[in-house]
N, C-alpha and C positions, 0 to 999 in steps of 0.2 A: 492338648491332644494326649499328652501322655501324663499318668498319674503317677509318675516316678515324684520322690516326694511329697506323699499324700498326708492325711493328716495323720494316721497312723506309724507310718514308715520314720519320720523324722522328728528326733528327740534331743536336739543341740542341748549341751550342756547347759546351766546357766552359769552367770557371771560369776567370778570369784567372790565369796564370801555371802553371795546371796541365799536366801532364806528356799525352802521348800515349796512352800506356797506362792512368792516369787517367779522360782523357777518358771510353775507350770503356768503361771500366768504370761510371763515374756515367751517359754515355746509355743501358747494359744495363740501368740501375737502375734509370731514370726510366721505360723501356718498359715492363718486368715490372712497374711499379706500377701502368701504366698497364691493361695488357692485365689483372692481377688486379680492378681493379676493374670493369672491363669485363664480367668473367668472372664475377663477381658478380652485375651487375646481368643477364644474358642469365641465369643459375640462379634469380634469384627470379623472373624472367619466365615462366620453363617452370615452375616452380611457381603462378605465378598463374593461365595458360592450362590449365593440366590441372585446374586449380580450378573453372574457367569450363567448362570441358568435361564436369564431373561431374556441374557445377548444370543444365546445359544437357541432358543426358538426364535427369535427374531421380534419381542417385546419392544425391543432396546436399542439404539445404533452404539452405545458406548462400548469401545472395546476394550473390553475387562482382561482381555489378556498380554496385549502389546502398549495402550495408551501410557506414557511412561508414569503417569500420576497412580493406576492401577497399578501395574509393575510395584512403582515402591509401596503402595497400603500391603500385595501384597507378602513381598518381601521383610514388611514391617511384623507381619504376623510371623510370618515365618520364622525372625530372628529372637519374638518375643518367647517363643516357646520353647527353641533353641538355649536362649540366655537361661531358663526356668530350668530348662535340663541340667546346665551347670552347677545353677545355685542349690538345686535339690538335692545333687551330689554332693556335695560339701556340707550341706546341712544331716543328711541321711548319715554321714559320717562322722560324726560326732560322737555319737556313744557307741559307734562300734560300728563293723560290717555284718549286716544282716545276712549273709549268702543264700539261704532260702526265699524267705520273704521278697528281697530283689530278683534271683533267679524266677520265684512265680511270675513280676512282673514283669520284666524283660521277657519271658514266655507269651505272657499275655499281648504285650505289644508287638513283639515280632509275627505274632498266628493276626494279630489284625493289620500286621502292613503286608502279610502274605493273603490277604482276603481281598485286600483292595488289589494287590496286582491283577487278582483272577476275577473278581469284578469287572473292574477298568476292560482289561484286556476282550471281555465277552461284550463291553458296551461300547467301548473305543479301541477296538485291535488295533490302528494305526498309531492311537495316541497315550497309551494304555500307561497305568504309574508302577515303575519298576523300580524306583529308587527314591520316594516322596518323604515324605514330613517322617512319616514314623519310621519306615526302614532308617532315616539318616536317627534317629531316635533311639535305635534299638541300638545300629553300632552305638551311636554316638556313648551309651548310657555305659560301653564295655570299654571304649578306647576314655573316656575320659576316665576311669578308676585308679589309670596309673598316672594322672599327674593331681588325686585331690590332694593328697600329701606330698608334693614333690614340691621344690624351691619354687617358691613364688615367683623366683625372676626368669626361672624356665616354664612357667606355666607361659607366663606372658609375650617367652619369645617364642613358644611354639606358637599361641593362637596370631600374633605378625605373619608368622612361617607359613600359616591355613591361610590371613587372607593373600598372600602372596604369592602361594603358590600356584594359582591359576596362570597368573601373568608371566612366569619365571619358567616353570617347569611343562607346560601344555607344549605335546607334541604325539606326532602322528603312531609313536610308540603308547600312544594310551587310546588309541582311535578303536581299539576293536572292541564290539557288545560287554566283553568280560571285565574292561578295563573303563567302560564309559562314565560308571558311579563313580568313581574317582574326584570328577570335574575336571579331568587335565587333558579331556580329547583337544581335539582343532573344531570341532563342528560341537553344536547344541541338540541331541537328543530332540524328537518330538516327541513331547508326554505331557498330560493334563496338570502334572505335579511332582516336577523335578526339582530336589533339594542337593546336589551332589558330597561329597565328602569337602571337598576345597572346592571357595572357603569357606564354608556354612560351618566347620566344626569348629570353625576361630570362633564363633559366635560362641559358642558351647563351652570353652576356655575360654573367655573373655568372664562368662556368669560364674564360672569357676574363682576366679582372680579376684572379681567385684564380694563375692559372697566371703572370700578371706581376707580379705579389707575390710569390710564393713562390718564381721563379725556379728555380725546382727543384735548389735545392743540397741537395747529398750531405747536411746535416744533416738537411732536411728524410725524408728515405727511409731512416733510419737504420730503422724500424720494420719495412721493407722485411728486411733482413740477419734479424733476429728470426722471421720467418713460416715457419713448418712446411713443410720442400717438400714432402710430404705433402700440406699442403694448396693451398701456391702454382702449382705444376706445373700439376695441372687447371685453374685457376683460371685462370694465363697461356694454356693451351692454349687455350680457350673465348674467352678476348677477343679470343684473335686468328682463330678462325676464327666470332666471333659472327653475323657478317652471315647465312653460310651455316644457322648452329644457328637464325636468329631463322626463315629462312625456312620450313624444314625441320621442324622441330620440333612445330609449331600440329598441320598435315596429319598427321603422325604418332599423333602422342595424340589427335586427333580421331577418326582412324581404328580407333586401340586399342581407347576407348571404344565408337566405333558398332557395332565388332562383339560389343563384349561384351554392350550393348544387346540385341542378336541373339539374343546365347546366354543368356543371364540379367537377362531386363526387368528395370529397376526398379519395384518396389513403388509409387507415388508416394503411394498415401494412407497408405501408414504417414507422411511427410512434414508432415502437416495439424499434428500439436502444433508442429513446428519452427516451421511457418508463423504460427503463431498468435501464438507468441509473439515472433520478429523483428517481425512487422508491430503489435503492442503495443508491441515498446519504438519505431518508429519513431513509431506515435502519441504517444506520451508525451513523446516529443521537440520536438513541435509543439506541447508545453503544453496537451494535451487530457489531464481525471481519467481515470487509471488504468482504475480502472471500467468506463469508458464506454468507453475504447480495445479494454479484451479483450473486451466483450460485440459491439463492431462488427468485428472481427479475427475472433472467430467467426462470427457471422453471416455475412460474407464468405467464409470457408474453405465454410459449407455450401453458399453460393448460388451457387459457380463449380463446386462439384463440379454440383450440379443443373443449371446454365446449359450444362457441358458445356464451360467454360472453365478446370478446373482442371489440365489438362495442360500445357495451354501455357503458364501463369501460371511453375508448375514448372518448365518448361523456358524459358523468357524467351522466348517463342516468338508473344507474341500480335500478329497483324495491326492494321495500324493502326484497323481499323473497330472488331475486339476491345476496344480501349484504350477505345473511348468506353463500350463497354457495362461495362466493367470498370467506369471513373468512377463511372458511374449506379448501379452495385450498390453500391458504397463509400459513396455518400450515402445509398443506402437502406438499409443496415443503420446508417449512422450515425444515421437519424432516426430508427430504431426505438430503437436501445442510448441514446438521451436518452431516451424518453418513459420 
């Protein structure tokens, strides 16, 4: 998502005593690993969004936003762009601080996680992203400046202190809008694409820690020399123009879909057995018999179809007032499938 460490931007030293032509070979090396893994994580992303786009018109019963298997792909991406931020940090600082060149981009990231707010917010006011991948991007790329030089053993007990401080310090003194990017409320924000400060920015000092460990000597990248340029090539192209694919891309397949919506509705009650049965294994999760999970997971499917809520269910679509009636029907078929 974010081009902080691009291929231009980061020029690590090379090793002591190495040669000129060396050098520029091992920072070619260290970039392409850079930008493929990059280019990885922006592919599984456009795979998870055209995911989310499917469920969202009603294509799809899988739900890409709660399913905890989705949960962690998506969080996987999440984290791998996060770690990138760190490492690009530490590589970007090597021959010195750019303060221009990084201020343009920092510039450029933050006017595009201010674009998605006001996007979001005109297509999903209810759910709108106020604090996503690139806003936690834009801080992140400012608060991590003060520990790329700083004692390795306090980098790594600050990024403990990030994922920690959820668990430790959340309370009703960070509950109000001004304080909810933090991650330290009692309650979780609704939004399409919340990343909050703790602990996502352990993430971002963890690639810090890792990238001055590992120093990025030629041994380390030998895996690098091994990779199919078949399939490296795409893979460096994409990183390095991820920022533009992250923006670009949503709108895209949003748009694909709603016209296909157009031209060939989805079905959504053929959908009902899928539904039935995700929201069974979700009860069964919660240590409620089996039994009783599918008899109240059906009764649910018929009483949203009846209520006139089973569209929006489908489509992740329901109003906050929905949500309470939704609840209310969920305990009354739960009280029935006991008796």
């Amino acid at each position: 998502m974010t081009e902080q460490g691009g291929r231009n931007d980061t020029r690590p030293l090379a090793a002591p005593g190495a040669s000129a032509e060396s050098a520029s070979a091992n920072t070619g090396a260290r970039l392409h690993l850079i930008d493929a893994a990059r280019g990885i994580a922006i592919a599984a992303m456009v795979v998870y969004h055209f995911s989310w786009d499917l469920r969202h018109f009603g294509y799809i019963a899988a739900d890409v936003t709660h399913d905890p298997g989705w949960r962690l792909f998506a969080r996987s991406i999440a984290g791998s762009f996060l770690f990138i931020v760190g490492v690009s940090l530490v590589l970007a600082s090597r021959s010195g601080f750019r303060a221009g060149r990084y201020l343009r981009r920092l510039a450029l990231i933050a006017a595009s996680a201010a674009a998605i707010t006001i996007v979001t917010y005109l297509v999903f006011p209810d759910s709108y992203v106020f604090f996503g991948i690139l806003h936690h991007i834009a801080v992140a790329s400012v608060l991590g400046l003060a520990f790329v030089n700083a004692p390795i053993w306090l980098v790594a007990a600050a990024a403990v202190a990030s994922f920690l401080a959820p668990a430790y310090l959340a309370g009703p003194a960070f509950d109000p809008p001004a304080m909810v990017w933090l991650g330290l409320a009692t309650y979780i924000p609704r939004s399409n694409d919340f990343v909050p400060l703790f602990p996502w920015f352990g993430v971002v000092l963890a690639g810090i820690v890792a990238a001055r460990l590992a120093r990025w000597l030629p041994k380390g990248l030998a895996a690098v020399a091994g990779l199919s340029p078949r399939i490296a090539t795409p893979l460096v192209w994409a990183g390095r123009h991820s920022l533009v694919i992250y923006l670009l891309h949503q709108p895209i397949l949003f748009g694909l879909v709603f016209l296909a919506a157009q031209v060939a509705p989805p079905d959504l009650a053929r959908l009902e057995p899928s539904y039935v049965e995700a929201c069974t294994s979700a009860c069964i999760r919660s240590e409620v018999d089996a039994e009783i999970c599918r008899r109240t997971c059906t009764c649910l499917a018929d009483r949203l179809q009846v209520e006139g809520l089973w569209d929006a269910v489908m489509r992740q679509t329901l109003k906050r007032e929905q949500e309470a009636h939704y609840v209310a029907l969920s305990s009354q078929c739960r009280i029935t499938a006991e008796r």
